[in-house]
C-alpha positions as CSV (number, residue, x, y, z in Angstrom):
1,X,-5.8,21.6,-16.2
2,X,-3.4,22.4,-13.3
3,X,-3.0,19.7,-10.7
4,X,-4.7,21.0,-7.1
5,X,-1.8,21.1,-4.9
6,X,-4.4,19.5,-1.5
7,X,-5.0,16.5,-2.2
8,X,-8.6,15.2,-2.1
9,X,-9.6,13.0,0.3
10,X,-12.8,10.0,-0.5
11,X,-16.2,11.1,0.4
12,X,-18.5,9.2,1.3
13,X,-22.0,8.8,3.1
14,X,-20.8,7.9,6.3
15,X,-18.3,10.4,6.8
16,X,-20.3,13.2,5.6
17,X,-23.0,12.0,8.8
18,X,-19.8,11.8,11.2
19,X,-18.9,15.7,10.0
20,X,-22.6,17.0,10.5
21,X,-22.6,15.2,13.9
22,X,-19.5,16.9,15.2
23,X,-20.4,20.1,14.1
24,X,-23.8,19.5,15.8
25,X,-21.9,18.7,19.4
26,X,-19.8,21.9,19.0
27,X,-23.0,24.2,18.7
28,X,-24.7,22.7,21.0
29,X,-21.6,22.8,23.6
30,X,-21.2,26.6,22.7
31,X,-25.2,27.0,23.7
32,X,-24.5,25.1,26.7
33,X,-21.3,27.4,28.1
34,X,-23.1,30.7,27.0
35,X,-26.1,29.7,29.1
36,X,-23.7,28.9,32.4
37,X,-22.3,32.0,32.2
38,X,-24.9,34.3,31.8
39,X,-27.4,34.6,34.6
40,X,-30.5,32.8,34.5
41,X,-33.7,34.6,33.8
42,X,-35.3,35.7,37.6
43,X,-38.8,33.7,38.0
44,X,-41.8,36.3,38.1
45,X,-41.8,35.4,41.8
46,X,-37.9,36.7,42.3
47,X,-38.8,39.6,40.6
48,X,-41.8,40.4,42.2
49,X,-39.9,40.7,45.8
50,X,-36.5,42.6,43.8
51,X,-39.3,45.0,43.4
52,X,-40.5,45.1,46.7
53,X,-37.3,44.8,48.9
54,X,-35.6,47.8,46.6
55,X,-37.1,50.0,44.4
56,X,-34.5,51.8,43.7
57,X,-31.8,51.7,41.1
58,X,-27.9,50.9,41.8
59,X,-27.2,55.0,41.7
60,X,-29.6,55.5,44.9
61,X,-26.7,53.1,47.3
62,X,-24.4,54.8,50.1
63,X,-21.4,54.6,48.2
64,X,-22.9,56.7,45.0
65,X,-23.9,59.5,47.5
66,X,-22.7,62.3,47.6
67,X,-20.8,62.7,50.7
68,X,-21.1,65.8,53.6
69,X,-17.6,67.2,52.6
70,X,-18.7,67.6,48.8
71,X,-21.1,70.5,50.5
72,X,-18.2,72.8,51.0
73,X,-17.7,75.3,48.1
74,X,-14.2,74.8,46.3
75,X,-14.5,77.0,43.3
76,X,-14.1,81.2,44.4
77,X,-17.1,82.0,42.1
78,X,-19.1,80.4,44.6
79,X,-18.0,82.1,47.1
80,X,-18.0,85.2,45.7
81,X,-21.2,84.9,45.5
82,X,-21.9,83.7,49.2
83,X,-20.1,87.3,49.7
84,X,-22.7,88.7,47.6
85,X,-26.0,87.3,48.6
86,X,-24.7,87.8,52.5
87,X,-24.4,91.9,51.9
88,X,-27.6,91.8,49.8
89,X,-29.6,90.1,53.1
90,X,-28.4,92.8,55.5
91,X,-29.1,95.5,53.4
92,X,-32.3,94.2,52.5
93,X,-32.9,93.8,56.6
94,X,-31.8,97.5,57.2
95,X,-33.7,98.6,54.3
96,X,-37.1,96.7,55.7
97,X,-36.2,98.5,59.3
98,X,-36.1,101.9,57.9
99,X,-39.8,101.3,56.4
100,X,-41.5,100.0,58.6
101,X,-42.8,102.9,60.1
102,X,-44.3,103.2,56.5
103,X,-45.7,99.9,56.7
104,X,-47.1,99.6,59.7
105,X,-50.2,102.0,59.2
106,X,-50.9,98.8,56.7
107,X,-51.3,96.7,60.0
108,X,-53.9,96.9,62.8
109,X,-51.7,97.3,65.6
110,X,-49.6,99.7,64.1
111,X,-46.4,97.8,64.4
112,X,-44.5,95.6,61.9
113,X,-42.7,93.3,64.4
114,X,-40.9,91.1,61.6
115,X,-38.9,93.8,60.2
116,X,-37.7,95.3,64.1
117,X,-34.0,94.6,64.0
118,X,-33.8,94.8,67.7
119,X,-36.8,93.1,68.3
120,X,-36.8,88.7,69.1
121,X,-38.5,86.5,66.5
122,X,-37.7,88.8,63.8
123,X,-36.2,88.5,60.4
124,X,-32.8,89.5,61.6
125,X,-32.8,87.3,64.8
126,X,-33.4,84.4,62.3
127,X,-31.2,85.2,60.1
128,X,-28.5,85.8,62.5
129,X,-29.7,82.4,65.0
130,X,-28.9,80.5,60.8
131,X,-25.8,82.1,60.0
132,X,-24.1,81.1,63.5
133,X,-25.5,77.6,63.1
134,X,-23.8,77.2,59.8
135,X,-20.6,78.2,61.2
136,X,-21.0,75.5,63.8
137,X,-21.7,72.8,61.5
138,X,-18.8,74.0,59.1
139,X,-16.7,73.7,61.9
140,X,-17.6,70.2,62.9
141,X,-16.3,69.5,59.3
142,X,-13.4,70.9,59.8
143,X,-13.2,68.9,62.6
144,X,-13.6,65.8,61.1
145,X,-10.9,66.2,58.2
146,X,-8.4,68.0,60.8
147,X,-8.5,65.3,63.1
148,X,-6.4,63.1,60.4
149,X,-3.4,65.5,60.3
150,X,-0.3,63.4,60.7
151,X,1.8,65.6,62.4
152,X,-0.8,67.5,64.9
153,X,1.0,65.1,67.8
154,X,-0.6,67.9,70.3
155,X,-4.0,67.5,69.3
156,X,-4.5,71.3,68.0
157,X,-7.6,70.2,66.0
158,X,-10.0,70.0,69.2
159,X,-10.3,73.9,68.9
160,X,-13.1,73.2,66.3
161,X,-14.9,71.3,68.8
162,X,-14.5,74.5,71.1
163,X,-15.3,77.0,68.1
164,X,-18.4,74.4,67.2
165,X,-19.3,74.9,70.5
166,X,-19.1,78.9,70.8
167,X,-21.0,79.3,67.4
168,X,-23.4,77.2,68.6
169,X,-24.4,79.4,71.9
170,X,-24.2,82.9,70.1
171,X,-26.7,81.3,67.9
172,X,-29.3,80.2,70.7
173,X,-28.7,83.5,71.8
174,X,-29.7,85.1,69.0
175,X,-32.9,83.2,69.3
176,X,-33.5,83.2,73.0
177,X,-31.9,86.4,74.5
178,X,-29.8,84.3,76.6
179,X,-27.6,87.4,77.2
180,X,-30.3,89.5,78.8
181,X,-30.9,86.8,80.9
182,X,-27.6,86.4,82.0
183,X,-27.3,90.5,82.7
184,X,-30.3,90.6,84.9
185,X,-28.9,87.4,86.9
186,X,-25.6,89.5,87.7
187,X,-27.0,92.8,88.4
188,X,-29.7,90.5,91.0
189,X,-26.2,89.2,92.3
190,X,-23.4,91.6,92.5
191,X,-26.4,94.4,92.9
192,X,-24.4,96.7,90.5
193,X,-25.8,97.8,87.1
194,X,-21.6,98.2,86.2
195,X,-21.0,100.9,82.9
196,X,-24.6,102.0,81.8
197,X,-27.8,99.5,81.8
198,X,-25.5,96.5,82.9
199,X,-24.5,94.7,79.4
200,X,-20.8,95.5,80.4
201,X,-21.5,91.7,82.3
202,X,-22.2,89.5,79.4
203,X,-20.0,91.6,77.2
204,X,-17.5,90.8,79.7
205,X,-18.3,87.6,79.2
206,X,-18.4,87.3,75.5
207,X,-14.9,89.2,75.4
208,X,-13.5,86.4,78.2
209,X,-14.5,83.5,75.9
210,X,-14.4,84.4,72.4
211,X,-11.3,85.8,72.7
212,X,-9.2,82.8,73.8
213,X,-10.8,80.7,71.3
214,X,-10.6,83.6,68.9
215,X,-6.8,83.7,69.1
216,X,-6.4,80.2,69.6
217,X,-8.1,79.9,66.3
218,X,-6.1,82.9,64.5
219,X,-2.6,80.6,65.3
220,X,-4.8,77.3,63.8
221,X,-5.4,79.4,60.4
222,X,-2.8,81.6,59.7
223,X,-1.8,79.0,57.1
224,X,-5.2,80.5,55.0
225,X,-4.5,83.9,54.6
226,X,-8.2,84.3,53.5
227,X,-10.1,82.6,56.2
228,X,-7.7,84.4,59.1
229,X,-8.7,88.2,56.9
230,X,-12.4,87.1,57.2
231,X,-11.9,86.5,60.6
232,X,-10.3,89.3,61.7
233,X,-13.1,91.6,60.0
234,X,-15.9,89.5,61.7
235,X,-14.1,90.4,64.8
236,X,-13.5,94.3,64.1
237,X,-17.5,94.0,63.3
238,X,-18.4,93.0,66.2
239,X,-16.6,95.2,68.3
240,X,-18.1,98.0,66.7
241,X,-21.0,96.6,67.3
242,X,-20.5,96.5,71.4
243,X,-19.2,100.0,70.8
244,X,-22.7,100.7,69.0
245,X,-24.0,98.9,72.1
246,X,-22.8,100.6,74.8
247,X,-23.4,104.5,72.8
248,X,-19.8,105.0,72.2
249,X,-20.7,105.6,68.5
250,X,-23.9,107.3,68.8
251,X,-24.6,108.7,72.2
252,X,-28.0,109.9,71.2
253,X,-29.2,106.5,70.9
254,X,-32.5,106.4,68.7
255,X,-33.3,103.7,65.4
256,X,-29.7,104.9,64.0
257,X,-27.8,103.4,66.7
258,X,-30.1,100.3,66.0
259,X,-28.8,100.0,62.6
260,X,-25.4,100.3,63.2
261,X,-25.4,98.2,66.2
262,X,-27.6,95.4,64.4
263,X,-26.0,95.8,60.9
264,X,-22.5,95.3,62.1
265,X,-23.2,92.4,64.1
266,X,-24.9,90.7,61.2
267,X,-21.9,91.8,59.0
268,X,-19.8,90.1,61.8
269,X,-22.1,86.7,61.5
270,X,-21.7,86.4,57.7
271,X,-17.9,87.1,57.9
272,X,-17.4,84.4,60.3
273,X,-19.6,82.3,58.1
274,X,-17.3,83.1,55.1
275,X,-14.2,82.7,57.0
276,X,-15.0,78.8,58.5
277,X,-15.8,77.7,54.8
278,X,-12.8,79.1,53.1
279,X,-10.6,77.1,55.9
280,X,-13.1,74.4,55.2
281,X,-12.2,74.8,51.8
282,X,-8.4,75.2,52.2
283,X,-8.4,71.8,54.9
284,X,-10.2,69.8,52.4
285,X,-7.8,70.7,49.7
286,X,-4.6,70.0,51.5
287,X,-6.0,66.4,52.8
288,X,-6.8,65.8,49.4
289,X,-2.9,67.1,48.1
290,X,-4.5,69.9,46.0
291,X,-2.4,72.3,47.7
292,X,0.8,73.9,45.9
293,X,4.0,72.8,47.6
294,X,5.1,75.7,49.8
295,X,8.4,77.4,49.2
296,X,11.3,76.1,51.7
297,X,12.7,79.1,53.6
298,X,16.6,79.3,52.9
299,X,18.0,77.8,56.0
300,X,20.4,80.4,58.2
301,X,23.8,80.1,59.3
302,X,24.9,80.4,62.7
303,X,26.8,83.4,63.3
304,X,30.2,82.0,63.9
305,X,30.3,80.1,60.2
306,X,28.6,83.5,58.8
307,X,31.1,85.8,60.2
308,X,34.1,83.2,58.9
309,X,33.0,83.5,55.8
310,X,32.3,87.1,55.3
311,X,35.9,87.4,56.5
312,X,37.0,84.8,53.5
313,X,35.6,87.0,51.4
314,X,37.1,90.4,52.8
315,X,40.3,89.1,52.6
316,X,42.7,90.8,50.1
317,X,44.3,89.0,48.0
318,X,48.8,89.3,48.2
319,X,50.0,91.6,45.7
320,X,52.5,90.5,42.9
321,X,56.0,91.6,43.2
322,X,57.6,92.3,39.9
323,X,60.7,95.0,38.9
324,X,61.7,96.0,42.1
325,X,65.0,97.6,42.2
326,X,66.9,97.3,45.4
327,X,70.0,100.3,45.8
328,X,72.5,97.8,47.2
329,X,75.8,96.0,45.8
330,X,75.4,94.6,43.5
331,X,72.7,96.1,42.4
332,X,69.6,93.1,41.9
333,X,66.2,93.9,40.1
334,X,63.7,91.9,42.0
335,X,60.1,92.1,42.4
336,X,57.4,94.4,43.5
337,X,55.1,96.2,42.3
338,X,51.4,95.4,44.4
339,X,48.1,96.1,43.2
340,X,45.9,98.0,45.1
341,X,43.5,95.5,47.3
342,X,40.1,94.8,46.0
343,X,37.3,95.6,48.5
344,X,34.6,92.3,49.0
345,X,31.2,92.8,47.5
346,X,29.1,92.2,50.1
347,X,25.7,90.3,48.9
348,X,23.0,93.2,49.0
349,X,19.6,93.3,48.7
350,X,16.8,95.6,48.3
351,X,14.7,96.8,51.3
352,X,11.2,96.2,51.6
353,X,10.1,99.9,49.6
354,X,12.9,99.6,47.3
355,X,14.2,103.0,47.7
356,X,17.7,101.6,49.1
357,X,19.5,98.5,49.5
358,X,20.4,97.0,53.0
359,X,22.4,94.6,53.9
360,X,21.4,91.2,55.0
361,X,21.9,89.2,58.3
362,X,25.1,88.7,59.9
363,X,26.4,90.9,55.9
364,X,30.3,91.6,56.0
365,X,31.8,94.3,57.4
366,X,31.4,97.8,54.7
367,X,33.0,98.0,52.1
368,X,36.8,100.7,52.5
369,X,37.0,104.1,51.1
370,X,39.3,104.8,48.3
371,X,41.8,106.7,51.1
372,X,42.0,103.3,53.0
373,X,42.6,101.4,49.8
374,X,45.6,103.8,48.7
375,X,46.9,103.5,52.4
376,X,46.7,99.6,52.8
377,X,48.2,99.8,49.1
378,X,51.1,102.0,49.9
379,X,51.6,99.2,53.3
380,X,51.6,96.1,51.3
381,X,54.2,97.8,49.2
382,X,56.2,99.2,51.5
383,X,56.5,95.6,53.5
384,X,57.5,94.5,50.1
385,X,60.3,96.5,49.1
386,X,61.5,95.8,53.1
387,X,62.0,91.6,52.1
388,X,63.3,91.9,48.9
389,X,66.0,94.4,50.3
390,X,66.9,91.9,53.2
391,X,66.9,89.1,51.1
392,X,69.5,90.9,48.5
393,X,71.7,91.4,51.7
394,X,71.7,88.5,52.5
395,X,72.0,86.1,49.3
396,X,74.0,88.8,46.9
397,X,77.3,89.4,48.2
398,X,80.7,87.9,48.7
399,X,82.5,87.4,52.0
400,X,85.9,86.3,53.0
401,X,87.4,84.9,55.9
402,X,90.0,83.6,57.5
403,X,89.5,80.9,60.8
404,X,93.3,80.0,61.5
405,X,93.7,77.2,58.7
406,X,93.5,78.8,55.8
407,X,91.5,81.4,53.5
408,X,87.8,80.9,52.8
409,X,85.5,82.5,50.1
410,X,81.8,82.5,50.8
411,X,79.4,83.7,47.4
412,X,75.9,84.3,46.6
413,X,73.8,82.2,48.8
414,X,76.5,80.8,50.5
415,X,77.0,80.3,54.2
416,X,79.5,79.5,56.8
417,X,79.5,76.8,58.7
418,X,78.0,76.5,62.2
419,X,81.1,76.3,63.9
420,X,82.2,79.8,62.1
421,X,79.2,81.6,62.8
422,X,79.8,83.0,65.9
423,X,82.9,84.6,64.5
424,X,80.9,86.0,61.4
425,X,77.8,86.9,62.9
426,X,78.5,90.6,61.4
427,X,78.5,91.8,57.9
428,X,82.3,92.5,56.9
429,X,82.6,96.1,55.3
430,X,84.4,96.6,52.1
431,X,87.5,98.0,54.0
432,X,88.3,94.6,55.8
433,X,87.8,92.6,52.9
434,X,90.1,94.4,51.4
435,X,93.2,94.3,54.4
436,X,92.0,90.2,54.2
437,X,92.8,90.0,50.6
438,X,96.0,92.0,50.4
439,X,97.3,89.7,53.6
440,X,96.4,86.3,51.7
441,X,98.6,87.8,49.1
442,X,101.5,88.2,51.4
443,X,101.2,85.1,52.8
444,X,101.3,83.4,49.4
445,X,104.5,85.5,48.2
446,X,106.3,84.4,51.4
């Protein structure tokens, strides 16, 4: 049998007691840690008043609410819809106005009040008084996210307060005529009706206010190309609508001026609806970092460093002399042949319809024509040809002379020294080198 390589230690009675005892004491310490750590069973009395001080579960707290920013609409569909449901409820309106003298025979004083679009406490007043107050309350959103910009030092974001505030008294307005009021309180005052049944005062007055804050507003949300469209059609709206007002668009007056003058107004409303909760929508995204980083404009050069290197550029570059043969004794082939200048290519680039292309800021002078090229070419040469020939005079010849002491022989590149230049500032001809060499030979045969 093979030997058990542990080796087996005595049992006995006792030991086997010791070993069920230990083992005992570690349950029971297991049992004892478990039962610290979890929490102890609540006594019917804790439960009953759990039940009593909160009925509701953990996801009913603040912090799993949803919050008043998670209102605003982030995906288009949504708003496409809003679009949508907005055009549906002034048709719908129109629609109901151009029945109703249908339906009122239905009714026992033969009007239908609810569906008269020029009439107070009807559909469209209501419709109009809700629009404006949800464009007040998205403003004060706005508000309350702009308000955290880092960089607004100036304090830009209180316009919302002043748009919260505008939206806000167009939509009593709409409820309350407050503008009729206000016309009859002028024409009592001044005692002039002004152009035609005195609404040219609180149109006035309209124009005075929601125009500064309408432009104030335009320069807050130009960022939103979106929002500033919307806005810009709620305002083209509702000048048609004072236009409507005042029977610049149909003299005649009747239910069709109604309808335009009503219809574009609540066009205008929905508009400026549409247009708060896109910037709503846009504000919320960049405060979140949702935003794609815009592109960084190329910055310009001032003038001076423009213009200094545009004339780099233009510069030609020296021609190469090479095989220019000068007609002088000796005769000494030397360089020159130049190439004809390059004209800079000034950066182009195309125009805004693409039909041509235009140069851009502060661009390089034009381009030469081929006639100045062959005349700057035929300079550069010329100018050439002139140094090569001086410097052949002057390096490539032999000179003689004589200063009292004795005969001299200058040669190729040589030169007198100072003290004989004054007598040889001239070039010696042929003839009087000659007469100089034939009298060093009579001096040496004497």
């Amino acid at each position: 049998m093979p030997k058990s390589n542990y080796m087996q230690l005595p049992r006995s009675g006792q030991l086997d007691v010791r070993r069920r005892r230990v083992l005992t004491d570690d349950v029971i310490g297991s049992a004892n840690e478990a039962s610290a750590v979890a929490p102890a069973a609540p006594s019917a009395r804790t439960r009953r008043t759990a039940v009593h001080s909160r009925p509701y579960g953990e996801s009913a707290l603040i912090d799993k609410q949803p919050r008043v920013t998670d209102l605003i609409p982030q995906r288009y569909g949504i708003i496409v819809l809003m679009f949508l449901a907005g055009l549906t409820a002034v048709t719908g309106l129109e629609a109901l106005y151009v029945w109703m003298p249908d339906l009122a025979r239905f009714s026992i004083d033969g009007t239908v009040a609810a569906f008269d679009l020029d009439a107070e406490g009807s559909l469209a007043s209501w419709f109009a008084s809700t629009t404006l107050s949800l464009a007040a309350l998205v403003s004060v959103l706005i508000f309350s996210i702009r308000r955290h910009k880092a960089d607004d030092y100036h304090g830009r974001y209180r316009i919302w307060l002043w748009a919260a505030a505008c939206w806000l008294a167009m939509s009593v307005d709409e409820g309350s005529s407050l503008h009729e009021g206000f016309k009859e309180l002028m024409i009592h005052v001044t005692g002039q009706h002004g152009f035609g049944d005195g609404s040219v005062w609180w149109i006035g007055a309209y124009l005075l206010v929601l125009g500064v804050v309408g432009v104030r507003l335009l320069l807050e949300m130009r960022e939103c190309r979106f929002s500033t469209s919307l806005l810009l059609l709620a305002a083209a709206c509702y000048v048609a609508a004072v236009a409507a007002e005042l029977g610049w668009l149909v003299p005649q007056g009747g239910p069709r001026a109604v309808m335009i003058e009503e219809g574009c107004e609540l066009t205008g409303n929905w508009f400026l609806l549409l247009a708060m909760t896109l910037h709503a929508r846009y504000v919320l995204l960049s405060a979140q970092g949702a935003l794609p980083p815009k592109r960084e404009r190329p910055v310009k050069q001032p003038k001076a460093q423009t213009a200094a290197k545009n004339a780099t550029e233009s510069k030609v570059s020296p021609p190469k002399a090479a095989d220019v043969k000068v007609a002088t004794a000796p005769k000494v082939a030397t360089a020159s042949k130049a190439e004809a200048p390059k004209p800079a290519e000034a950066a182009q680039k195309k125009s805004w319809f693409g039909r041509a292309k235009v140069d851009p800021a502060h661009a390089a002078p034009p381009a030469p024509s081929k006639k100045a090229d062959v005349a700057s070419a035929r300079t550069v040469t010329a100018a050439v040809k002139t140094d090569a020939r001086k410097a052949a005079a002057d390096d490539d010849y032999e000179f003689d002379y004589d200063d009292g002491d004795g005969a001299r022989k200058g040669k190729a590149g040589g030169r007198p020294n100072d003290s004989d230049v004054d007598a040889h500032q001239r070039r010696m001809s042929k003839a009087e080198r000659k007469a100089l060499r034939r009298q060093q030979r009579d001096q040496d045969d004497e």
